[in-house]
N, CA, C and O atoms as a DFTB+ gen file, in Angstrom:
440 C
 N C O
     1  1    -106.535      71.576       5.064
     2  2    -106.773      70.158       5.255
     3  2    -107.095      69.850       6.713
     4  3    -107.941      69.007       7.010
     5  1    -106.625      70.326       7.332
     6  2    -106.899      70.362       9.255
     7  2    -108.113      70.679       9.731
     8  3    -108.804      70.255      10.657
     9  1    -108.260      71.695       8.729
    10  2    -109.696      72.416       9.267
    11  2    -110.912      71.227       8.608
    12  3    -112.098      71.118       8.920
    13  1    -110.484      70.801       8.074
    14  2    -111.410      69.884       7.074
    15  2    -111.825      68.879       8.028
    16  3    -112.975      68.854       8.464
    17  1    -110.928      68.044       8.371
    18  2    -110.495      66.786       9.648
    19  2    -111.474      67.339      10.647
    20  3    -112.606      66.867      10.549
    21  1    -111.283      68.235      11.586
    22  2    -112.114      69.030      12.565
    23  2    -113.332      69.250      12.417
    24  3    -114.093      69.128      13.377
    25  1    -113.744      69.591      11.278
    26  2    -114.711      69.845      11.155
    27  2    -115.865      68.318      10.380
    28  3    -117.077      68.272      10.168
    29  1    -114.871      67.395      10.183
    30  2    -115.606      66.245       9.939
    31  2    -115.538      65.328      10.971
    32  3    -116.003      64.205      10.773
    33  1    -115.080      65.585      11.954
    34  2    -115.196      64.859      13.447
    35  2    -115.741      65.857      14.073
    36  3    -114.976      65.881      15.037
    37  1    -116.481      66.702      14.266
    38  2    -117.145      67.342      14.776
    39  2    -118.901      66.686      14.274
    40  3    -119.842      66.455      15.033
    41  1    -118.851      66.548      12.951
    42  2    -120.406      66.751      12.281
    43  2    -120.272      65.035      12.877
    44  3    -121.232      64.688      13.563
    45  1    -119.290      64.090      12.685
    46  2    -119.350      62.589      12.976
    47  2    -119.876      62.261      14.405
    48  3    -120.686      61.385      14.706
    49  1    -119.335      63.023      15.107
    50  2    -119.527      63.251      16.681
    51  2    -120.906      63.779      16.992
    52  3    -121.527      63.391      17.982
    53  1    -121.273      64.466      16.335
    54  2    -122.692      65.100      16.888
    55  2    -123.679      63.602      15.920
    56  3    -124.657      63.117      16.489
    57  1    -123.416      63.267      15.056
    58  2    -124.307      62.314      14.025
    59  2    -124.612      61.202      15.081
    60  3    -125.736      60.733      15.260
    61  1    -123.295      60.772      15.874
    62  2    -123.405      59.643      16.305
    63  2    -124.230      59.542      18.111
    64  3    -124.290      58.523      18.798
    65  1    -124.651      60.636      18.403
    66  2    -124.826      60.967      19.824
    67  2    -126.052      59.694      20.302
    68  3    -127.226      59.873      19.977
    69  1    -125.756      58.787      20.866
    70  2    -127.102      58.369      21.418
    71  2    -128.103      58.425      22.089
    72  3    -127.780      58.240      23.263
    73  1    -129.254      58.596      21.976
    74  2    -130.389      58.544      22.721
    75  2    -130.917      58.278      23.844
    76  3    -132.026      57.778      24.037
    77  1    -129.911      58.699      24.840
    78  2    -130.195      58.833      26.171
    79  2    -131.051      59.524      26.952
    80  3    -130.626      60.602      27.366
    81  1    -132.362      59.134      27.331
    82  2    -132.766      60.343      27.869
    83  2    -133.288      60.436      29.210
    84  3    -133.307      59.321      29.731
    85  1    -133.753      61.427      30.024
    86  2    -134.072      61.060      31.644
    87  2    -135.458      61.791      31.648
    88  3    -135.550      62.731      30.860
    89  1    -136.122      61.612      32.118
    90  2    -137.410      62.141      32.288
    91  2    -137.637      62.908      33.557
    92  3    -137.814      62.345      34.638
    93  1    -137.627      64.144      33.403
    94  2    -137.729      65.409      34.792
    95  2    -139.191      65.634      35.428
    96  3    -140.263      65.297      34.924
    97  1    -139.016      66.166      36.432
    98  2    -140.468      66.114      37.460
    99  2    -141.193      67.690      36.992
   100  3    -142.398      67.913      37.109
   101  1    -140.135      68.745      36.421
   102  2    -140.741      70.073      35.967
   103  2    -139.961      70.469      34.935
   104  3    -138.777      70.223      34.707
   105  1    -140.892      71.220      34.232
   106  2    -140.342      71.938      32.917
   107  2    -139.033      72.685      33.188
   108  3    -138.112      72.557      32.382
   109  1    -138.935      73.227      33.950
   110  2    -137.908      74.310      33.859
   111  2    -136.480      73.434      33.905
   112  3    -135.391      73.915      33.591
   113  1    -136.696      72.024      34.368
   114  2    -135.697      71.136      34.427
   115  2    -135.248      70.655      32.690
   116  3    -134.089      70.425      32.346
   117  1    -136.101      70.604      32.040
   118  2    -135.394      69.838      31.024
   119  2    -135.213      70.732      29.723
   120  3    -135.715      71.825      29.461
   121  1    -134.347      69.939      28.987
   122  2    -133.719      70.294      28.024
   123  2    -134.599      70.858      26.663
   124  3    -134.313      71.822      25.952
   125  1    -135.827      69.878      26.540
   126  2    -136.556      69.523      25.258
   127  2    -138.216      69.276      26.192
   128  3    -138.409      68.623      27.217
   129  1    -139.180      70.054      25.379
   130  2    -140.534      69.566      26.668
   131  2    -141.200      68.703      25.074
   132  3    -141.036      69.100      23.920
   133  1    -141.783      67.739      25.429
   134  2    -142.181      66.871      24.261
   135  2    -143.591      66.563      24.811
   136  3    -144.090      66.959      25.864
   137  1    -144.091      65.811      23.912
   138  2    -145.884      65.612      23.925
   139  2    -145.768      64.805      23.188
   140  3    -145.183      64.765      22.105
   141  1    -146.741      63.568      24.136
   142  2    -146.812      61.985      23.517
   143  2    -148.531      62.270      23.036
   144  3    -149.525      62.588      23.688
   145  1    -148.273      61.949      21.416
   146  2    -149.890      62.145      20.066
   147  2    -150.451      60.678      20.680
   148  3    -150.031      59.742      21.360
   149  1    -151.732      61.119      19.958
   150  2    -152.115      59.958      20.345
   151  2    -152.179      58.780      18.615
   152  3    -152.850      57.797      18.302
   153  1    -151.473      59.311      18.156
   154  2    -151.623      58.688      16.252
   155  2    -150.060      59.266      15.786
   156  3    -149.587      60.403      15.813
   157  1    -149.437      57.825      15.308
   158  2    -148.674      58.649      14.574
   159  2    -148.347      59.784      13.626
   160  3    -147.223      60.267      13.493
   161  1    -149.547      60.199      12.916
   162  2    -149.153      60.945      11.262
   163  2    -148.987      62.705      12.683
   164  3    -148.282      63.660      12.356
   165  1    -149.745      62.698      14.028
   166  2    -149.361      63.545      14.378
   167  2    -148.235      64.497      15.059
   168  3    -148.154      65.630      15.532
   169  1    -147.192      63.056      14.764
   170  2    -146.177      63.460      15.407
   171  2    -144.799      63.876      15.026
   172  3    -144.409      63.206      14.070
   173  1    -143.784      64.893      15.509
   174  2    -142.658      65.153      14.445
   175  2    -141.577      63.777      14.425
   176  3    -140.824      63.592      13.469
   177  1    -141.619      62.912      15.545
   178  2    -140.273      62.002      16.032
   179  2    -141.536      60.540      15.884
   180  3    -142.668      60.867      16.240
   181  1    -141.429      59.506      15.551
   182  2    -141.890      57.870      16.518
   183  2    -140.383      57.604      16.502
   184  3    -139.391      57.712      15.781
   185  1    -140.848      57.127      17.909
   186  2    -139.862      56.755      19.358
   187  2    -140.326      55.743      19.413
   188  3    -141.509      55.456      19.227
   189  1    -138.818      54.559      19.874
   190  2    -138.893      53.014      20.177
   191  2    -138.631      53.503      21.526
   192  3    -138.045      54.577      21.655
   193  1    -139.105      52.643      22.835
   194  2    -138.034      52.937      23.768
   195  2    -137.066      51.486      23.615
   196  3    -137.523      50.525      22.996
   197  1    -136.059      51.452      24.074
   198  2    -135.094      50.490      23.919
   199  2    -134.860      49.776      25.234
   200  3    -135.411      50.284      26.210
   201  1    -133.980      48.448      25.468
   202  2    -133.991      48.082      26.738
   203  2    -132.443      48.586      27.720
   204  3    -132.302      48.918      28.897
   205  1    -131.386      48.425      26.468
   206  2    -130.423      48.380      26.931
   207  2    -129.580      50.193      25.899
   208  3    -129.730      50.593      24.744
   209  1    -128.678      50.820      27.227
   210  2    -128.152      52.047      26.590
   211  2    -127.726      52.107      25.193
   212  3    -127.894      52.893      24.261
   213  1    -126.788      50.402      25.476
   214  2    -126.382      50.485      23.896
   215  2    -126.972      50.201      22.513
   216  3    -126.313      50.165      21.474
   217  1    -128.407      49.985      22.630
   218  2    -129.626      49.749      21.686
   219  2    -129.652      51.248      21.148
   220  3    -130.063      51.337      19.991
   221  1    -129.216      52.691      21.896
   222  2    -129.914      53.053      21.384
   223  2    -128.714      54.166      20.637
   224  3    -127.772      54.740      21.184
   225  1    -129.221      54.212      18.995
   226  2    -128.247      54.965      18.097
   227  2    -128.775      55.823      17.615
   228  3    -129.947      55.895      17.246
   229  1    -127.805      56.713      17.558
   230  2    -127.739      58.272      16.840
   231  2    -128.688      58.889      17.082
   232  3    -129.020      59.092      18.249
   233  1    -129.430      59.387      15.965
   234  2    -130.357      60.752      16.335
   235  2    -131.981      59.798      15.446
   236  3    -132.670      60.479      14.686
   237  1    -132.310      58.509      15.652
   238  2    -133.174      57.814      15.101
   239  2    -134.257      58.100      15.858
   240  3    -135.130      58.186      14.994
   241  1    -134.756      58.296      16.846
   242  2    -135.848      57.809      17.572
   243  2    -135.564      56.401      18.419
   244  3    -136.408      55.657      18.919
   245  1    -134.011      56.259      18.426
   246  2    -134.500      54.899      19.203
   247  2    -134.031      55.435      20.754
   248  3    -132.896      55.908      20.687
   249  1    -134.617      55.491      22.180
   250  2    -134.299      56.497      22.727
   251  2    -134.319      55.101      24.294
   252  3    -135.308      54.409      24.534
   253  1    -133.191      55.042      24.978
   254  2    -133.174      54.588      26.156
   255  2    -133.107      55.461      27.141
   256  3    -132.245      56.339      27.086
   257  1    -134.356      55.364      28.664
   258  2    -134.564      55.888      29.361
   259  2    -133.487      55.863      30.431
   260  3    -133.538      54.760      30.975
   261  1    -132.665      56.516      30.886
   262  2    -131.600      56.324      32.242
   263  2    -132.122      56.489      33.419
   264  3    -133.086      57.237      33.583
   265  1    -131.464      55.702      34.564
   266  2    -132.220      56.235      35.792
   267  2    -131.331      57.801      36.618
   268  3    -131.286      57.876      37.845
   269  1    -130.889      58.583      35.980
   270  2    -130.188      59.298      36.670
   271  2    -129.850      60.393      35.220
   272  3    -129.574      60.095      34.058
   273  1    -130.022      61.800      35.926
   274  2    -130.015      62.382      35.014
   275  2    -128.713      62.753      34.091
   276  3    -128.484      63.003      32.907
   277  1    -128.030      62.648      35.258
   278  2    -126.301      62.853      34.213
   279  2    -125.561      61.632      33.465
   280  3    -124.457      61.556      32.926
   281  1    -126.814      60.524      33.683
   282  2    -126.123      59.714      31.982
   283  2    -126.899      59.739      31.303
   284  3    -127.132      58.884      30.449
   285  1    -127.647      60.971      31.556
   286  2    -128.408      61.161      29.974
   287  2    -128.110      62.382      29.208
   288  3    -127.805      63.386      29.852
   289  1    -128.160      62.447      27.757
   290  2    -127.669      62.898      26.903
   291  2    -128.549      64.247      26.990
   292  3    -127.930      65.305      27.098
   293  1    -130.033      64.271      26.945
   294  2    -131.310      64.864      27.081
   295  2    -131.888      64.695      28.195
   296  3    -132.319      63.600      28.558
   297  1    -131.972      65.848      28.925
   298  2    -133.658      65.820      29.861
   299  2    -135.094      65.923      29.236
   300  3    -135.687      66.925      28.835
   301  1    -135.369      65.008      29.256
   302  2    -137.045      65.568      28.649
   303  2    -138.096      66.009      30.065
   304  3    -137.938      65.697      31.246
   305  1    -139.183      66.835      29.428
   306  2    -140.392      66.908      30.462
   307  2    -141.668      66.533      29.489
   308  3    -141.929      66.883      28.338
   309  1    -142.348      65.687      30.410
   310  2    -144.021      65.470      29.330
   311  2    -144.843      66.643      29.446
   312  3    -144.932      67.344      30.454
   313  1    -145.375      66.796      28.472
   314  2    -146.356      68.125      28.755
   315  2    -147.690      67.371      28.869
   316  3    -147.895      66.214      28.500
   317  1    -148.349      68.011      29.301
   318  2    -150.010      68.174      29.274
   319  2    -150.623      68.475      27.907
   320  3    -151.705      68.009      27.550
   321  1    -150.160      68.967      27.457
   322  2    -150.763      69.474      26.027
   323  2    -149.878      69.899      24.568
   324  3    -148.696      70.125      24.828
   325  1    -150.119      70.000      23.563
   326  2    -149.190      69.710      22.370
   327  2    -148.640      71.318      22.227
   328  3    -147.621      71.739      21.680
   329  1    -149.548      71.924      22.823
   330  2    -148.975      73.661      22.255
   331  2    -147.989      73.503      23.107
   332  3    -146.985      73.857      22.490
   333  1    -147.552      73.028      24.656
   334  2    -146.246      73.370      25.481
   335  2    -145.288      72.917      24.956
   336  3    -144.176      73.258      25.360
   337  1    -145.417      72.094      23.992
   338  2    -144.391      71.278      23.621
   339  2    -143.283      71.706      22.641
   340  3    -143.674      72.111      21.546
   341  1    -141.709      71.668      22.917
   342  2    -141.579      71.642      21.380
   343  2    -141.113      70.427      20.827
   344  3    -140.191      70.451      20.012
   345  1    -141.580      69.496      21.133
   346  2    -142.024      67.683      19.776
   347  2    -142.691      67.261      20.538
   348  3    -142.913      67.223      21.749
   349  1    -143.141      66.780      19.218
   350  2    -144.529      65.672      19.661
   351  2    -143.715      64.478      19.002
   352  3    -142.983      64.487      18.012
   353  1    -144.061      63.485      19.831
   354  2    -143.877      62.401      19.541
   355  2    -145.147      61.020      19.836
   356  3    -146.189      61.059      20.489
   357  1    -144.566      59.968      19.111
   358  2    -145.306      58.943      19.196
   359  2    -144.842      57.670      19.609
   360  3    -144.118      57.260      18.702
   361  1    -144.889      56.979      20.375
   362  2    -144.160      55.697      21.069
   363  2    -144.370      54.382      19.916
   364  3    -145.450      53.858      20.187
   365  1    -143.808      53.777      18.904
   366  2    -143.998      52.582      18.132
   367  2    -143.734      51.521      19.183
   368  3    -143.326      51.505      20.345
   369  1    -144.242      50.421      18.052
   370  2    -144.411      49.325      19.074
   371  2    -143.445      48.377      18.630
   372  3    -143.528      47.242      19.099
   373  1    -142.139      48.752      17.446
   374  2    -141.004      48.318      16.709
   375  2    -139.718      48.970      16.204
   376  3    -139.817      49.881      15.382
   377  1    -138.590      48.597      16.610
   378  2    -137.437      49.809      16.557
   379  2    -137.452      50.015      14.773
   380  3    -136.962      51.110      14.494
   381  1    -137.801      49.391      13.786
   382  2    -137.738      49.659      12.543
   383  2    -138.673      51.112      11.881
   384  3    -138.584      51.696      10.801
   385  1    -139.526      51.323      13.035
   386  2    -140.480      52.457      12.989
   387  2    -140.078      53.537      13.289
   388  3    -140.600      54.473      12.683
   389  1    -138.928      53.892      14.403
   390  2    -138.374      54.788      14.968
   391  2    -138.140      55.950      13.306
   392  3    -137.587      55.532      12.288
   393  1    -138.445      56.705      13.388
   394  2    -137.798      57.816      12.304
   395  2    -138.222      59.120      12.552
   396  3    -139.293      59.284      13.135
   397  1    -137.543      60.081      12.196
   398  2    -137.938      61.534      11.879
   399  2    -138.678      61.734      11.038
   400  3    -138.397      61.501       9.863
   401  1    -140.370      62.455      11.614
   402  2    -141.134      62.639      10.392
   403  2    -140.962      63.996      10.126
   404  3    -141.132      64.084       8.910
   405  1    -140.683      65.282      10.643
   406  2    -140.689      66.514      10.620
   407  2    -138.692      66.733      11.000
   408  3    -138.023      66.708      12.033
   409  1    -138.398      66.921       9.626
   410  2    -136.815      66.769       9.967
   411  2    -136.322      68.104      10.535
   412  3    -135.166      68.221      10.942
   413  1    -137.304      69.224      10.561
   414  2    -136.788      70.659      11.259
   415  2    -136.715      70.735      12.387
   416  3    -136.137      71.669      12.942
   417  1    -137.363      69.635      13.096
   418  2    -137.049      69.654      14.601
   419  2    -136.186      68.477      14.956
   420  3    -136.612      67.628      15.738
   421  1    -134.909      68.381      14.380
   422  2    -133.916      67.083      14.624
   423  2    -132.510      67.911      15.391
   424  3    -131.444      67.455      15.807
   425  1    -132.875      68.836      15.365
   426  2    -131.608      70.202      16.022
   427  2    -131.673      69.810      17.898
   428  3    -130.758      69.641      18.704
   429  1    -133.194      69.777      18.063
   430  2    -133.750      70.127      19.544
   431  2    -133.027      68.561      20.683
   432  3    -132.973      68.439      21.907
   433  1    -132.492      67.415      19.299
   434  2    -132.024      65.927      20.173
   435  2    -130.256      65.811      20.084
   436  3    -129.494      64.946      20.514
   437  1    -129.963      67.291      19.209
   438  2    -128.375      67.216      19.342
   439  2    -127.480      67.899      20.390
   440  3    -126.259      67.741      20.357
């Protein structure tokens, strides 16, 4: 029964992580290297950006930018091109849009 508890505040804890992220000056800095499509159907994530930290929940796409890298959850780096990347994403222009379209790459924001 203990192990049960632990292990369901563990999966609750990672479910709930928010979308913090900081944007790095070089690859070797960040966590996740991503590539902004220029069309949604090409992308694995659409991303809202949000205004305020606490806008932004769980593992949705809704993603607030920090100014400092250690209150962010994720470093990202932009790539130049979609092969450096591993997600592509797409910026919506409404947080109801935010979703995972390619759910095999939802590992790379936990």
């Amino acid at each position: 029964m203990r192990i049960l508890f632990v292990i369901i505040l563990i999966y609750l804890s990672f479910g709930l992580r928010a979308q913090k992220v900081y944007s790095v000056q070089y690859d070797y800095q960040a966590d996740v290297k991503v590539f902004v499509t220029n069309y949604d159907y090409q992308a694995d994530l659409l991303v809202f950006k949000v205004k305020y930290d606490y806008q932004a929940k769980e593992n949705k796409g809704l993603w607030y930018f920090t100014d400092y890298d250690y209150q962010a959850d994720k470093k990202i780096f932009f790539t130049q091109y979609d092969y450096q990347a591993d997600l592509k994403i797409f910026f919506v222009e409404y947080d109801y849009q935010a979703k995972w379209k390619n759910q095999n790459k939802m590992h790379l924001l936990y």
